[in-house]
Structures are given as structure tokens and as C-alpha cells.
Steps between C-alpha positions, in 0.01 A plus 500: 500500500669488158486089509099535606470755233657230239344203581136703444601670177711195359353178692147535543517785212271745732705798376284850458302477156355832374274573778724446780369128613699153534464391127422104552282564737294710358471279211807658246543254188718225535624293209674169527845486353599151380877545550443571858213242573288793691291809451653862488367830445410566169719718331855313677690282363723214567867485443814385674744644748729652250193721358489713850826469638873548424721230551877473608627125583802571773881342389701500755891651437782342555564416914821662519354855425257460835611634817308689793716854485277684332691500163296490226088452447291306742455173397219230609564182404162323600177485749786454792540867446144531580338744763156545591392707222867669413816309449798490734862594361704256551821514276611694166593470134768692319397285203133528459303343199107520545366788696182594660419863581354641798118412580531200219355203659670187597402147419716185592496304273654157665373331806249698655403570115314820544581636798517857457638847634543866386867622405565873696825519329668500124676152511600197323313189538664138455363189336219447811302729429303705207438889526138652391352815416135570334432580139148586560572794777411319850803345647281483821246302210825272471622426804186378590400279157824356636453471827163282371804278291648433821219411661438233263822362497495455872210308444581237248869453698224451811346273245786274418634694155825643619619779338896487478548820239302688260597578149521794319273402247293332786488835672404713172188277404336489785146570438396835653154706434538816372235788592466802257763815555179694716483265796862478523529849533217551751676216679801668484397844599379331833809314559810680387504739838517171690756320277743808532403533865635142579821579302580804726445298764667217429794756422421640884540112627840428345670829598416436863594135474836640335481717787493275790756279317749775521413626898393183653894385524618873580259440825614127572852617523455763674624728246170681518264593784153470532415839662722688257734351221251276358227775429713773381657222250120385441355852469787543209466252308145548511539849364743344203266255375211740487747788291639199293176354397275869503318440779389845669473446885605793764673364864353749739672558880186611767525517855762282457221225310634407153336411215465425137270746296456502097591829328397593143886644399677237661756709732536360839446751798 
């Protein structure tokens, strides 16, 4: 919904106008912007990436500070780290340089130039990628102006222009429309509930792949059974994550069914 919602209000420019209809459409003034070689709304402007967005080119530190103990910050070195939408942690720094905090969004910036995820942790980020977060209010706005910048880079590698790295300077003067501060909001209104929505979820995913990590083996080995062990160690570790991270849920015992129920103080009963 929130990428629909973008590509009407920021594509085709059919965002609300004052009486509630698609404002191209219905025949809004468009001006043509030189700089940009097309028309935009009137009252926008053009600019370049560094007038929306916040930008943090990763270093990497030195290699003999990384290991996969836990011991220090998260660190993601490039798009190898990648996940579907949320990256997957992989090793540690106890000698972080560049950080990116949580919900900051991810760009690589060497081969695939552009490809993109969402960080659900505090971490350090090395020399492949940059981290990103919105000056104008909409980071859900951002991800998806740069999920457009990836689109297009895909297409002239497609085309024969191979893209090996991006610059800093590259990356900060790309040319980006900017809409006034009342349709970003409006956007934002609409899509903030689903931006934080995916976060909790993608918080939800990695606990239960952490999860499975850790009771998978137990079962293998037989240090665990199915019937027993494994869901009273489950059922735990479950109730952990959800008092670690504030998550109020209830695990209810009826006529010997069991189940999961939310609960507004967060005790478990």
C-alpha cells in the first residue's frame, strides 16, 4: 500500500489537493523545472539528495576487532549482509567508526549500487554501504525516492553502464524533487503506522529465526524432545523476548489447549 500510495502522490503527482481529488488529474498546475527536464507541481522544487536526506558513508574498522561472539556493536559490512527487507547479523565490531541507528535505511553503495534494506538494530556499517535517514519527516518518503534510484541503476547496468561504486559526492547530488512540507506530512500520516508496523515485525522474524537457531540442534541431538523439551524451552524464550523488548502477550492453559493472547500490562498468566 505505502509504495502504491508513493508512486500516486510522488510519480504521477495525484496526491489529494484541497478538495480531496488526484491533483494531475484533475488538472492541478504543473510547471516545468529546467534542472530536472520535466514538469512538477507548482509550488515544489528541485534539489539534490543531500537536501532531503541525511547521509553517513560506512568505513569499515580495522579486521582484527570483528568476530561473531557478540562483543561489541553489530556491524554490516555490505549488501552481503542483506535480508529481504531487514539485514542479517553476521559478525561484530569492538571498534566501530560509522554508525547507523535503528530504522535508518540502508543503501549499498558498491556492486549492486543501490540495493537497499532497513537497519532493526543500532550498528556500525563498513565501507559497502551508506546509512540514510529523512530531513523532510517521511523516511517511508525516502526509502522509496530510493528505492526509484535503484531502480534506475538496475536499468542502465541492464543497459550496458555498469555501476562498480558510488561516491559520496555522487550520492549527495543526485537530483531529487522536493514537494512542499504539507504533502509530506499527509503522506506521512498515512504511512508511519505501516513503517513502524514492518519494524515490529521484522523484530518478530529475527527473534524466531534466533529462536530456531538455538532449538533446532537441541532437537537433532536429541538433547531436546519434540513432545516436551523443545516447547517448554520454546514457550520460554518466547516469554523473554516479549518482556525484553515490551511486548505484552498472556500464555493461557485451557482444557489442556495453549495459546498466546496479548495483555495490556504485560504479566504472563
Amino acid at each position: 500500500m505505502a509504495k502504491q500510495l508513493y508512486d500516486y502522490w510522488f510519480v504521477q503527482f495525484d496526491f489529494p489537493n484541497e478538495e480531496g481529488k488526484p491533483y494531475r488529474t484533475s488538472n492541478g498546475a504543473m510547471v516545468w523545472n529546467e534542472k530536472l527536464k520535466r514538469e512538477i507541481p507548482q509550488g515544489w522544487d528541485n534539489g539534490v539528495l543531500a537536501d532531503v536526506a541525511n547521509i553517513t558513508m560506512g568505513q569499515s574498522p580495522d579486521g582484527s576487532s570483528y568476530n561473531e561472539n557478540g562483543e561489541g556493536v553489530i556491524f554490516y559490512q555490505g549488501s552481503t549482509d542483506f535480508g529481504l527487507r531487514f539485514p542479517k547479523i553476521r559478525q561484530y565490531t569492538t571498534a566501530p567508526s560509522r554508525y547507523a541507528n535503528k530504522g535508518d535505511i540502508l543503501m549499498s553503495v558498491r556492486a549492486p549500487v543501490g540495493a537497499l534494506n532497513i537497519a532493526n538494530n543500532n550498528c556500525c556499517i563498513g565501507r559497502g554501504l551508506s546509512a540514510l535517514s529523512s530531513k523532510i519527516g517521511s523516511m517511508t518518503h525516502l526509502y522509496y525516492l530510493m528505492n526509484d534510484f535503484r531502480l534506475k541503476f538496475e536499468r542502465m547496468n541492464s543497459a550496458g553502464t555498469t555501476f562498480g561504486s558510488i561516491t559520496k559526492d555522487e550520492l549527495l547530488n543526485l537530483p531529487v524533487v522536493i514537494p512542499i512540507k504539507s504533502i509530506i506530512s499527509g503522506f506521512e500520516k498515512v504511512c508511519d503506522p505501516i513503517f513502524d508496523k514492518q519494524m515490529v515485525i521484522g523484530e518478530e522474524i529475527n527473534a524466531l529465526t534466533r529462536l530456531r537457531d538455538e532449538l533446532l540442534p537441541l532437537l537433532m541431538n536429541g538433547q531436546a524432545s519434540v513432545n516436551y523439551h523443545l516447547s517448554v524451552l520454546f514457550i520460554t524464550k518466547i516469554m523473554l523476548y516479549y518482556k525484553e523488548t515490551n511486548i505484552n502477550f498472556r500464555y493461557e492453559r485451557n482444557n489442556n489447549t495453549k495459546r498466546f493472547r496479548w495483555n495490556e500490562s504485560g504479566s504472563v498468566s
